[in-house]
PAKOLRO-295586 format. One record per residue (C-alpha): z, y, x; residue in three letters. Coordinates in Angstrom, 3 decimals. Layout:
REM residues N
       up    north     east code
        Z        Y        X  ALA
...
This chain:
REM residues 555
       up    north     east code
   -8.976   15.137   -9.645  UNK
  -10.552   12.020   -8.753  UNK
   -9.184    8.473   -9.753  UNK
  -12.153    6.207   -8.627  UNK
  -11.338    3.012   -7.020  UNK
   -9.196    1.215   -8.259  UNK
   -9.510    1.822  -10.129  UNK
  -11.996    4.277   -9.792  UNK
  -14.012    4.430  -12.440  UNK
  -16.615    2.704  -12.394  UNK
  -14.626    0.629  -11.914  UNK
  -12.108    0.762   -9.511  UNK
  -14.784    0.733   -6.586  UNK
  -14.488   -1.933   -4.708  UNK
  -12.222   -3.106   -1.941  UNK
  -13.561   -3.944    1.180  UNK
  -15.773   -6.473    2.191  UNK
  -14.297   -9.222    3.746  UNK
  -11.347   -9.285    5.384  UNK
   -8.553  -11.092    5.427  UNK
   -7.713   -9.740    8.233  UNK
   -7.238  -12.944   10.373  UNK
   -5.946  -11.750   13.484  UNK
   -5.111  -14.592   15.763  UNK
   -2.364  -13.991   18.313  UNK
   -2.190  -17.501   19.739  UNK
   -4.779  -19.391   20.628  UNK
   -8.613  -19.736   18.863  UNK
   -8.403  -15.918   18.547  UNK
  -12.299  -15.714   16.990  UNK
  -10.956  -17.829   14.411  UNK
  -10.812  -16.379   10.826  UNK
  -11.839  -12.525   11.770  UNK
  -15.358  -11.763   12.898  UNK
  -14.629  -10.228   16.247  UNK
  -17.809   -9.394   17.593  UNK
  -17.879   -6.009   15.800  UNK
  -14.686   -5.030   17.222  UNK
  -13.628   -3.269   20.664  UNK
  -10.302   -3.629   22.271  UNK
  -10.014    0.065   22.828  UNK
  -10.038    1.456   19.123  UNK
  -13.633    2.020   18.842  UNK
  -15.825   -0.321   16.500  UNK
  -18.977   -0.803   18.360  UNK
  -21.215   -1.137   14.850  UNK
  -22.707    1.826   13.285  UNK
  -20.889    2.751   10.048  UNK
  -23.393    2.415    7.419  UNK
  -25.338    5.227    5.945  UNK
  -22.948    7.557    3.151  UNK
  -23.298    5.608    0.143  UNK
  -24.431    1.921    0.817  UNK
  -22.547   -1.356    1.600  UNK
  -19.597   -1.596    3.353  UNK
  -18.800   -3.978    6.823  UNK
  -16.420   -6.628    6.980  UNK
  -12.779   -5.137    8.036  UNK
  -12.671   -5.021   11.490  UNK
   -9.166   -5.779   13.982  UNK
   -8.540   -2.650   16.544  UNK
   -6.233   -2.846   19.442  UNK
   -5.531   -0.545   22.226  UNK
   -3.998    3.300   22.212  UNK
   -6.528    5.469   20.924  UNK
   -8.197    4.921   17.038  UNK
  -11.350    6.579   15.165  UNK
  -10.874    6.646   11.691  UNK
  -14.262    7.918    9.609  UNK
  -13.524    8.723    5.945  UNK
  -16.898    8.237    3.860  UNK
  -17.634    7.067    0.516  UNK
  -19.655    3.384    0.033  UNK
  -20.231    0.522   -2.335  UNK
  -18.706   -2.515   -1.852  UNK
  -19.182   -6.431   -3.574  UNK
  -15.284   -6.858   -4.976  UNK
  -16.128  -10.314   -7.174  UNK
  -19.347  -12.305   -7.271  UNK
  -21.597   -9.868   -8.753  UNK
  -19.228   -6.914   -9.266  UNK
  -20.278   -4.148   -7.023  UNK
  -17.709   -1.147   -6.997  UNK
  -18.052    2.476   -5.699  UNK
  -15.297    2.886   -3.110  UNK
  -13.734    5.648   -0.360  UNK
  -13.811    3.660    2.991  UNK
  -11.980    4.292    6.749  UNK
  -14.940    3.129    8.962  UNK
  -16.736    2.088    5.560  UNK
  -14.427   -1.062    5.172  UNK
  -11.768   -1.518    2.473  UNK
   -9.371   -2.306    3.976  UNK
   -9.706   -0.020    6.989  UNK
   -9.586   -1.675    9.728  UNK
   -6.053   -3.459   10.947  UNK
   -4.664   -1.411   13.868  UNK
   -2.511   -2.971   15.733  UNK
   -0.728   -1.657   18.703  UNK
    2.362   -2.794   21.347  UNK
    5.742   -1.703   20.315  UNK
    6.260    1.446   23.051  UNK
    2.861    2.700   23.681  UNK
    1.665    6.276   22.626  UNK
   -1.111    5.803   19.901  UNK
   -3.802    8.169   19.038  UNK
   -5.718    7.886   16.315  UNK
   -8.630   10.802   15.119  UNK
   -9.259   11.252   11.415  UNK
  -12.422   12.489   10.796  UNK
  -13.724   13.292    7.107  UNK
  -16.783   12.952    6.062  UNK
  -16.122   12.759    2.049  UNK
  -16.747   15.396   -0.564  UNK
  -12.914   15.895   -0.589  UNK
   -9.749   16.971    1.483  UNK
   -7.884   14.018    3.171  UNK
   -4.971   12.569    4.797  UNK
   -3.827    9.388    6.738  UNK
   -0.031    8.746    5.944  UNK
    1.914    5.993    8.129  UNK
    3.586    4.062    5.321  UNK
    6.620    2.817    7.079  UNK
    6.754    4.144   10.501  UNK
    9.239    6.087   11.741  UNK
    6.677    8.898   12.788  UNK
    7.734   12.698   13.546  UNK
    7.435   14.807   10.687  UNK
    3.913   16.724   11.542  UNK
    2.700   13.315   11.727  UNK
    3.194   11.737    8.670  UNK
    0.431   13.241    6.925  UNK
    1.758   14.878    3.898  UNK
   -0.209   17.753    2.927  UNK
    0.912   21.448    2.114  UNK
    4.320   19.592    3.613  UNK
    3.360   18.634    7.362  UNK
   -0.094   19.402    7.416  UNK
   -3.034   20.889    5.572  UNK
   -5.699   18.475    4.414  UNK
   -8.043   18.124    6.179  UNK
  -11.230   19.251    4.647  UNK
  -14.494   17.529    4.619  UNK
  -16.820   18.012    7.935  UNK
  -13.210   18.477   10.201  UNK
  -11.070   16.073   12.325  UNK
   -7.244   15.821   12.540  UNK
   -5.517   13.951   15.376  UNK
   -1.871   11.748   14.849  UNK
    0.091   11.211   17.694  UNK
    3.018    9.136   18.119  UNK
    5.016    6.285   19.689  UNK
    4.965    3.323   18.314  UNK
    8.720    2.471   18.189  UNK
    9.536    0.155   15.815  UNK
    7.896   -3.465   15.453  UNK
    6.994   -4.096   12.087  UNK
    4.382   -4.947    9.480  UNK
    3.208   -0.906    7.619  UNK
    0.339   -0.117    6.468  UNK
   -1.758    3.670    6.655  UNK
   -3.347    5.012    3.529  UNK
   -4.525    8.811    2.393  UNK
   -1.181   11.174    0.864  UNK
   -3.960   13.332   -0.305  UNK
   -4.552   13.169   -4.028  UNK
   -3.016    9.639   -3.246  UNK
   -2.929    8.374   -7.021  UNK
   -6.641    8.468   -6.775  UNK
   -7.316    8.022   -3.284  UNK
   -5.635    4.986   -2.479  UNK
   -7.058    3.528   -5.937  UNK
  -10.631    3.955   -4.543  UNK
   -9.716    1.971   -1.535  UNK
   -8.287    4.279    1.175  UNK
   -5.856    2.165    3.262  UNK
   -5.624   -0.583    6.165  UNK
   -2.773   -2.184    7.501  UNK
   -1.436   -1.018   10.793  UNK
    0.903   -3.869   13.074  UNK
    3.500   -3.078   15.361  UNK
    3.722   -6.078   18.174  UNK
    6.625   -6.568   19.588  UNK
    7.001   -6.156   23.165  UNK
    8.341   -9.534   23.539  UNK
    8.853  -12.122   21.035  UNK
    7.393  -13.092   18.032  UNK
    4.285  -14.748   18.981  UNK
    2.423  -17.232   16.168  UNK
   -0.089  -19.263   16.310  UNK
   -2.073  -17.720   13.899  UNK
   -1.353  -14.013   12.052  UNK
   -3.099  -13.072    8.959  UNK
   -2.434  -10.042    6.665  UNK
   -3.108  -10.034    3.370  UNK
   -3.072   -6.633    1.228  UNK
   -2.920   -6.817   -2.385  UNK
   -4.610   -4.325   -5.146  UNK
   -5.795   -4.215   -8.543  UNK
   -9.312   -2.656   -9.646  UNK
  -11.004   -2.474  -13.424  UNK
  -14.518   -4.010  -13.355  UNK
  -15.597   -1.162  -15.812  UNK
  -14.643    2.383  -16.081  UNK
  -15.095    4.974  -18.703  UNK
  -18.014    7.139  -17.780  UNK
  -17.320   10.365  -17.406  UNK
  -20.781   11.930  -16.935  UNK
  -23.111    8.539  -17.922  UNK
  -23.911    7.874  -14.327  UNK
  -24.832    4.510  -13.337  UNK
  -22.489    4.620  -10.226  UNK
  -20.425    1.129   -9.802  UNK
  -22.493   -0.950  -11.653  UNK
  -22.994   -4.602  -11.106  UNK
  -26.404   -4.182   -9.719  UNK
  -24.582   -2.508   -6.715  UNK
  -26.706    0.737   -7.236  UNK
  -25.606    3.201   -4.079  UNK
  -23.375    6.317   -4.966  UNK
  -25.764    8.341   -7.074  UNK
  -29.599    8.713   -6.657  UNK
  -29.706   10.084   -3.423  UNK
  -27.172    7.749   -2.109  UNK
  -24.989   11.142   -0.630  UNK
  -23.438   12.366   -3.271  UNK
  -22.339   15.968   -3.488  UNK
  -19.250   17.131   -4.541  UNK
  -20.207   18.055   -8.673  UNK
  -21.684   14.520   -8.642  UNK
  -18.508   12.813   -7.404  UNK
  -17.007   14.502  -10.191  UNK
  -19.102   13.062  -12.697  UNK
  -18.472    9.385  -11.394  UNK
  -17.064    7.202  -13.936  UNK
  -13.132    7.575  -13.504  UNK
  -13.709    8.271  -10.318  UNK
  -12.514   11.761  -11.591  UNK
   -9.836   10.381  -13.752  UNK
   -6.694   12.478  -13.536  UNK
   -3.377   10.216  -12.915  UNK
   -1.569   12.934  -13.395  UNK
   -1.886   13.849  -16.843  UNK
   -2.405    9.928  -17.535  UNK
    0.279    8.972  -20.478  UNK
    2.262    6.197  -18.660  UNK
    4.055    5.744  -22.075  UNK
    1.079    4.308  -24.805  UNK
    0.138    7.373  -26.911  UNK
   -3.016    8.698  -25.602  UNK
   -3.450   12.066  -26.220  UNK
   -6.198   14.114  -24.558  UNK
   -5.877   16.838  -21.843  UNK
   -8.262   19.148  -20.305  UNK
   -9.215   18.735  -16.847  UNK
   -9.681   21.081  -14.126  UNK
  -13.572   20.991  -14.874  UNK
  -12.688   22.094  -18.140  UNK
  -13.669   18.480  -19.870  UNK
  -11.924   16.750  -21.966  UNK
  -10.621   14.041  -19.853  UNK
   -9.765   10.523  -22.148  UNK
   -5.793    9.354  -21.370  UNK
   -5.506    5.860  -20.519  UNK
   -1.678    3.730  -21.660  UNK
    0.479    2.842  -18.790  UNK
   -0.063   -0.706  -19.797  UNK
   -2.115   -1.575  -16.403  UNK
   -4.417   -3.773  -18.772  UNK
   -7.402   -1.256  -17.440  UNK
   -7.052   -3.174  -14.062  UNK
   -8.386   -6.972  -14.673  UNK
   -9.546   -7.298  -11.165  UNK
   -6.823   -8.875   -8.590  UNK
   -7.897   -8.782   -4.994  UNK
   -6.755   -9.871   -1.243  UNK
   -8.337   -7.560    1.126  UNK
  -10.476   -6.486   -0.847  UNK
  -12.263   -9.312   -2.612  UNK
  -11.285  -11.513   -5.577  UNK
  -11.664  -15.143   -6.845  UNK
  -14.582  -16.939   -4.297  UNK
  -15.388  -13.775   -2.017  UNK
  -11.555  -13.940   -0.530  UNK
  -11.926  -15.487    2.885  UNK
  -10.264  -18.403    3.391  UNK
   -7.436  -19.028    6.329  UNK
   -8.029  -21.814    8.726  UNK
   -5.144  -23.502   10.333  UNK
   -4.395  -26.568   12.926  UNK
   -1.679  -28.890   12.103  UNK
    1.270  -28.099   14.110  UNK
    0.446  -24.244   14.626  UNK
    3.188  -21.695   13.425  UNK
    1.487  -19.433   11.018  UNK
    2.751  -16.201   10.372  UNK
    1.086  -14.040    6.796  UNK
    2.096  -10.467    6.489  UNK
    1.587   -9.639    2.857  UNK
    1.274   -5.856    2.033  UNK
    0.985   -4.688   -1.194  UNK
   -1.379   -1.570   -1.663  UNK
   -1.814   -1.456   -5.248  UNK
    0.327   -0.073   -8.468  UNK
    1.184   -3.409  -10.113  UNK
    4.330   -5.891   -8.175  UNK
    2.715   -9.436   -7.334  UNK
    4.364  -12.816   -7.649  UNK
    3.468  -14.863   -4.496  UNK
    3.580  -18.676   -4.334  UNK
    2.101  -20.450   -1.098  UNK
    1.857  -23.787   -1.977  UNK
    2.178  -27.412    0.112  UNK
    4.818  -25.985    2.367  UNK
    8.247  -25.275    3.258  UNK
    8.309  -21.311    4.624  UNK
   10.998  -18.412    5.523  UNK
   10.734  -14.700    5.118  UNK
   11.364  -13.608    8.177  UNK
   10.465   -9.621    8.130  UNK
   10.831   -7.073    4.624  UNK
    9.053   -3.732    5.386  UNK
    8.424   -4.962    9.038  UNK
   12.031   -5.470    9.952  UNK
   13.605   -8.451   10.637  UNK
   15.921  -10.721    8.429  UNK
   18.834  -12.653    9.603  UNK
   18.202  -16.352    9.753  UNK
   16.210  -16.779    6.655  UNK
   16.482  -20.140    4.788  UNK
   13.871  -22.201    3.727  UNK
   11.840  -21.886    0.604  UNK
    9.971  -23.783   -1.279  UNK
    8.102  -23.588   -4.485  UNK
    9.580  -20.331   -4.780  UNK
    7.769  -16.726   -5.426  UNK
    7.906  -13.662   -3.537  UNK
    7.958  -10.490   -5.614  UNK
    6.367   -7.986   -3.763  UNK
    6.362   -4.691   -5.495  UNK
    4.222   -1.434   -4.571  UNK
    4.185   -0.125   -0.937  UNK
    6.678   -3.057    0.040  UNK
    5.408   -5.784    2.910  UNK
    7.148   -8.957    3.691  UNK
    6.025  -11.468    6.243  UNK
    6.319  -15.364    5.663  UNK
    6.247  -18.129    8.842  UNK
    5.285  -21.744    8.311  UNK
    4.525  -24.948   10.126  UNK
    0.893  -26.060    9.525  UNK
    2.466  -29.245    8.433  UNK
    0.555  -30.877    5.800  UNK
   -3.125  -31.125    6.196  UNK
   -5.525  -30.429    2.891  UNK
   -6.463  -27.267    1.402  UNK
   -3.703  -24.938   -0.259  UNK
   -3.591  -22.298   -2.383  UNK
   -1.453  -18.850   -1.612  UNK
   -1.672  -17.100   -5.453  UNK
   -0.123  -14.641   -7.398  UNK
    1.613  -15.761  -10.345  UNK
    0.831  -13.579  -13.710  UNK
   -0.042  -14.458  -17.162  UNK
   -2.508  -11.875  -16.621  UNK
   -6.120  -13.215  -16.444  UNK
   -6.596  -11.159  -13.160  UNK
   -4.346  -13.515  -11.024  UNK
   -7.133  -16.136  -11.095  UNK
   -8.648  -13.651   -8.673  UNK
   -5.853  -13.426   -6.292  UNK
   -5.762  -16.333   -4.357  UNK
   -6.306  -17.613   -1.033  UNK
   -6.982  -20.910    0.503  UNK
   -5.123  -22.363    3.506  UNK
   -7.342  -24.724    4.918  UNK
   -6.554  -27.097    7.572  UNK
   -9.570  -27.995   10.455  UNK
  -11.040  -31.190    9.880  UNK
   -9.357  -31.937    6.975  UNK
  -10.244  -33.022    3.030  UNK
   -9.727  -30.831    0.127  UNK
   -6.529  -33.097   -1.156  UNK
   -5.513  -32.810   -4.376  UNK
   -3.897  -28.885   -4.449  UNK
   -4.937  -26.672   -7.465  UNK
   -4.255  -23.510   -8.489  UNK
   -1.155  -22.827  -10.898  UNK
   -0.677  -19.405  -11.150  UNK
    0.777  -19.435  -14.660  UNK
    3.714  -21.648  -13.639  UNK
    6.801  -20.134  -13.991  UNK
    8.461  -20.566  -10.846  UNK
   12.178  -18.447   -9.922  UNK
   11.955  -15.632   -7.388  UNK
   13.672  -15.293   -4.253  UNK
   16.607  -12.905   -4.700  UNK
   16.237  -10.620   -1.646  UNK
   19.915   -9.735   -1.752  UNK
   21.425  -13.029   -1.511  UNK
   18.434  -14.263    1.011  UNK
   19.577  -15.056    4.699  UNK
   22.704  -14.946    6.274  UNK
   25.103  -11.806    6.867  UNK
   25.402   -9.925   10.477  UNK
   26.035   -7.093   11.809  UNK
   25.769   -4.023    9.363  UNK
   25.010   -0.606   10.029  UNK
   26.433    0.620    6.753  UNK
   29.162   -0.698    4.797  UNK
   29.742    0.231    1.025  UNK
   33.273    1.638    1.620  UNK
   33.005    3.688    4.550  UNK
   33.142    7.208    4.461  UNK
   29.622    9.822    3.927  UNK
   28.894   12.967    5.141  UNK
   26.810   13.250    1.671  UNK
   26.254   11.827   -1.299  UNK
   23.305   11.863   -4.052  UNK
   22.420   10.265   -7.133  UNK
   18.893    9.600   -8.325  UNK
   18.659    8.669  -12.210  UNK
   14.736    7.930  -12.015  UNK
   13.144    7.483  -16.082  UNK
   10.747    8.056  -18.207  UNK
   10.109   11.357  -20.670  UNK
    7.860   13.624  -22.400  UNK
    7.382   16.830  -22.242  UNK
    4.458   19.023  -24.094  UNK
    3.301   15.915  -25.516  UNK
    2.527   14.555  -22.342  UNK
    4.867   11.256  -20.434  UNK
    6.334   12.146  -17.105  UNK
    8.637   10.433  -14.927  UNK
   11.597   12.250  -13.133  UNK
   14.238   12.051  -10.802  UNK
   17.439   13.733  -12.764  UNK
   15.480   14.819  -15.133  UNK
   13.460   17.138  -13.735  UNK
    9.527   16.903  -11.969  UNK
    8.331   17.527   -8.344  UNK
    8.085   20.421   -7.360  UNK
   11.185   21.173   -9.361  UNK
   12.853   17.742   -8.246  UNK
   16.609   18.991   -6.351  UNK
   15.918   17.857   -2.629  UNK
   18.859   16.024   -0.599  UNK
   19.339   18.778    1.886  UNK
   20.835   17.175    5.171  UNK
   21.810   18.089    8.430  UNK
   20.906   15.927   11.694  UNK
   23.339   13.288   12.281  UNK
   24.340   13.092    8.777  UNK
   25.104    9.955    7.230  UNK
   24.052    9.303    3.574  UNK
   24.564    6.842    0.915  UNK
   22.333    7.203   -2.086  UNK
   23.040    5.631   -5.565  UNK
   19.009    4.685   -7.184  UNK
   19.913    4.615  -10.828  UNK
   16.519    3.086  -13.364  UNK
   16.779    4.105  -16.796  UNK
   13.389    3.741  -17.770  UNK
   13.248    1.166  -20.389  UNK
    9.788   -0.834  -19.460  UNK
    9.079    0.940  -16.091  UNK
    9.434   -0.346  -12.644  UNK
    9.909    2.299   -9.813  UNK
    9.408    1.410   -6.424  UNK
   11.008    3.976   -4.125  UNK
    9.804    4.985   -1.120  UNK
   11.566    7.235    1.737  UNK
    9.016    8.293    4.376  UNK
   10.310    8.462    7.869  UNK
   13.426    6.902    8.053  UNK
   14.867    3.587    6.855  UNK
   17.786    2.654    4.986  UNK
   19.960   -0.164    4.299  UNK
   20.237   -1.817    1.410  UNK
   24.502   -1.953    0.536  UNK
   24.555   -3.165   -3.181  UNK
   22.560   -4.182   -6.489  UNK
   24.144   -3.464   -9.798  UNK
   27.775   -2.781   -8.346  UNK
   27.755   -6.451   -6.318  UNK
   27.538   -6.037   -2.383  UNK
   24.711   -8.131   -0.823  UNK
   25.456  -11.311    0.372  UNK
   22.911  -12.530    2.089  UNK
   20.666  -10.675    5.478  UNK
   21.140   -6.925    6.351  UNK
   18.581   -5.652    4.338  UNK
   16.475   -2.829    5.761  UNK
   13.983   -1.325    3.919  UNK
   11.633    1.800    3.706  UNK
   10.477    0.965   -0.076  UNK
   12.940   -0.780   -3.103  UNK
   11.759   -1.590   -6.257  UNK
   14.293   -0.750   -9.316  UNK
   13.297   -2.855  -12.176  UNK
   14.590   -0.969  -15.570  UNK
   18.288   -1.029  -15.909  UNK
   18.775   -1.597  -12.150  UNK
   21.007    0.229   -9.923  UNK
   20.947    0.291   -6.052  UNK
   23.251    2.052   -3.316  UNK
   21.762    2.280    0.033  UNK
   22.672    3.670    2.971  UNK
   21.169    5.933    5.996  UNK
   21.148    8.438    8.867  UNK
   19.669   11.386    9.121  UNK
   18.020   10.680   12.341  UNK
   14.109   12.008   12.266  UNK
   14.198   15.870   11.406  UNK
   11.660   17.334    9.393  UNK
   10.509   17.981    5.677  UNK
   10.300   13.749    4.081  UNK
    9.042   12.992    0.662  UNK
   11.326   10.271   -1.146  UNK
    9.121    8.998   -4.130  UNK
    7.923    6.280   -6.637  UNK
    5.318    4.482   -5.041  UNK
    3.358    3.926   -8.670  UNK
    1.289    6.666   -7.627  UNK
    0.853    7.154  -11.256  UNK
    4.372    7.900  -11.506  UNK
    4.393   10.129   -8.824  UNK
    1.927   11.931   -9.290  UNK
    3.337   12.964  -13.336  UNK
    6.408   13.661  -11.156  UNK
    8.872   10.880   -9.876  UNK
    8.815   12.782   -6.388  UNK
   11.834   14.750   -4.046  UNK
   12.384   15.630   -0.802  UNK
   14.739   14.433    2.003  UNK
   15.042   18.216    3.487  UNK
   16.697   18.822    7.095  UNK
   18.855   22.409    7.130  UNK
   17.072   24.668    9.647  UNK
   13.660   22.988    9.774  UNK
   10.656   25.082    9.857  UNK
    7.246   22.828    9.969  UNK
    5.142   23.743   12.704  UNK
    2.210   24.578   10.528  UNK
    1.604   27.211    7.932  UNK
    0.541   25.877    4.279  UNK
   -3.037   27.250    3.833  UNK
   -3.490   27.820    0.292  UNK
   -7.146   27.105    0.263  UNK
   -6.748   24.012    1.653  UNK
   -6.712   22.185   -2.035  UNK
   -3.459   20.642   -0.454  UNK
   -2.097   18.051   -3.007  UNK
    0.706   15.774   -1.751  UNK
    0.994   13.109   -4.870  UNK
């Protein structure tokens, strides 16, 4: 198994080039994003580099019909620190997709890596052969083929696409973009940046004493294409998450190459790089702004640690969590947004007060000094803003955020089914797993439904230091309650919930998209040592047949 970005051995290898994916919506839309690589149809006009050099700058795609090329690269994550990474369209990010709310999207995966892949649409309600899971909707697609998705965008929203193949170690090497659901009317800013958050170690235990990933930005291996045994020798880029101990003893397992493979702590100390799209400390690109303009930041995070945001100098509302829409938020200010695995939330603000200001994650951990942008207004002085990330500010309390409206769900209306998912921490043969009832995917009980069906689901966290944020794919659901007190604030709809240890949740939803859905921790690590079950529709049958040489693997 593979575990190279982020992580990836030699050190996490590198997240993309330069992004911050500036969109503009309003006017000045070449401001921010580089544009003149990009084509309205889909299609990026530059030739992807050669397998194995330097990646492009993320790249903005609008229209119906999307190329995605998966190929392996090296890309500059901090001044000096060049990382092996696995690119879409050799960016990390991918490229942002964004399409109108309605239209039918296509977009062709085509593989050109050593291994299997997938494309997964984190958040969209997509039917179930298209939402990328393999051995469960589809069979990976292998290197040298091409898989098409097809759907209609629905649902306007902030998501995000990344691989569901080996996704503990895919997504850590860099394997996601952020994909933007405008609305058909409505919701027009001035100016519309995303910013996706990850973590990546600067150094990696080598595996095989190959030079990949080091700072001298060496390409992929001497011949700059490397072949499937070499991959395997990259440092951690063949680091296997799922016999990782998550718990602090470190024992040793043998990997499928028949090596002794080291174990790491689930301590997340190995990842001391903190990026926003895919650069850290003075490679993140700054965001330029005009007073007056309404500025809207989608922040999606695509990494295995939650991130405290502050955006300083202004007042701000959340007006979106996992793309949908809040009832009149408040205003903020000097408060943090904790923004936990797989979970997006957009913030709007009135360019307001001219200077230059920080947006930051707040950590003790050294890494945060990394994760910071700059808000900087046109034509105007540096002021007197500096970074603070080791303030300790509070944290907006998503359940009491906003005002209450019309609810889909209420906490004392009747079910057609229940379930209860006690999510913790164990070990068994020596080894730390996570699991849902006390038992690990694949022999996690699934919530077997019928269409129509509505269900409320109690999230229980008994893990004593472990976060677990839980992800349902292809549906939403709302949130009803957090530790036994109803929520008091917005309708909260989510597709991802973080449970902090000792938390419990009850949310709500109907069984409205029919098909096979994986319901899962998105700490990939956890995951993939087992925190996974299934949402399972009575009578499905997928409409493709599991191939088992396919090397399908779904965490």
């Amino acid at each position: 198994m593979s575990n190279w970005k982020r992580k990836s051995a030699a050190a996490a290898a590198a997240i993309i080039a330069a992004l911050l994916t500036g969109c503009m919506n309003g006017n000045d839309s070449k401001e921010g994003m580089d544009h003149s690589s990009m084509n309205m149809d889909g299609k990026a006009t530059t030739a992807p580099a050669k397998d194995g050099g330097k990646t492009e700058q993320t790249t903005v795609l609008k229209g119906r019909t999307f190329s995605l090329t998966a190929r392996t690269a090296n890309q500059e994550i901090a001044p000096g620190k060049t990382l092996p990474v696995w690119t879409f369209n050799n960016s990390v990010p991918g490229p942002e997709i964004r399409v109108k709310q309605g239209e039918n999207v296509e977009i062709v995966l085509k593989n050109e890596l050593p291994e299997p892949a997938t494309i997964h649409w984190h958040g969209v309600p997509v039917p179930n052969a298209m939402d990328g899971i393999p051995g469960v909707t589809q069979n990976a697609v292998q290197p040298g083929e091409s898989f098409t998705y097809a759907f209609k965008a629905d649902v306007p929203g902030t998501y995000w696409y990344h691989s569901h193949q080996d996704s503990v170690n895919q997504v850590d090497r860099g394997m996601y973009g952020a994909f933007i659901v405008e609305p058909s009317e409505g919701g027009k800013t001035d100016r519309d940046y995303t910013l996706i958050l990850d973590e990546w170690m600067s150094s990696g235990m080598s595996m095989s004493g190959s030079g990949v990933g080091n700072e001298s930005g060496s390409e992929a291996g001497s011949s700059g294409k490397p072949g499937k045994s070499e991959m395997e020798g990259m440092e951690h880029s063949k680091m296997d998450h799922s016999k990782m101990d998550m718990g602090g003893a470190k024992p040793e397992s043998t990997g499928k190459d028949g090596g002794k493979q080291a174990e790491m702590a689930h301590d997340m100390s190995m990842y001391d790089l903190f990026t926003i799209n895919g650069k850290s400390g003075s490679l993140v690109q700054e965001l330029p702004v005009k007073q007056g303009e309404r500025v809207r930041l989608r922040l999606v995070n695509a990494g295995y640690m939650s991130h405290r945001i502050h955006l300083h100098g202004h007042e701000f509302q959340i007006t979106a969590a996992d793309g949908q829409a809040l009832n009149n938020p408040g205003v903020l200010k000097d408060s943090v947004i904790e923004i936990a695995p797989g979970e997006r939330y957009d913030i709007e603000f009135t360019a307001d007060n001219p200077g230059r200001w920080q947006i930051e994650d707040h950590s003790d951990n050294a890494a945060a000094k990394g994760m910071k942008a700059v808000i900087a207004y046109e034509g105007s002085d540096a002021g007197s803003d500096k970074p603070n990330e080791t303030e300790k500010l509070p944290a907006v309390d998503m359940t009491k955020y906003g005002e209450a409206g019309r609810m889909a769900f209420t906490l004392d209306q009747s079910y057609t089914m229940t379930y209860t998912m006690n999510l913790n921490t164990a070990t068994k043969d020596g080894e730390t797993v996570y699991t849902i009832n006390g038992k690990t995917f694949p022999n996690t009980e699934p919530i077997k439904v019928n269409k129509g069906d509505t269900v409320k689901v109690k999230l229980v966290n008994d893990s004593k230091t472990d976060d677990h944020p839980m992800h349902l794919h292809g549906h939403f659901f709302q949130v009803l309650s957090k530790n036994g007190q109803a929520l008091s604030g917005s309708p909260l709809i989510k597709d991802t919930l973080n449970l902090k240890p000792g938390e419990q949740y009850v949310v709500a939803f109907q069984a409205d998209n029919e098909g096979d859905w994986m319901f899962h921790c998105h700490d990939l690590h956890h995951a993939s040592a087992g925190m996974v079950t299934e949402l399972k529709y009575e009578g499905f049958k997928p409409g493709f047949v599991p191939d088992p040489k396919a090397g399908n693997m779904p965490e």
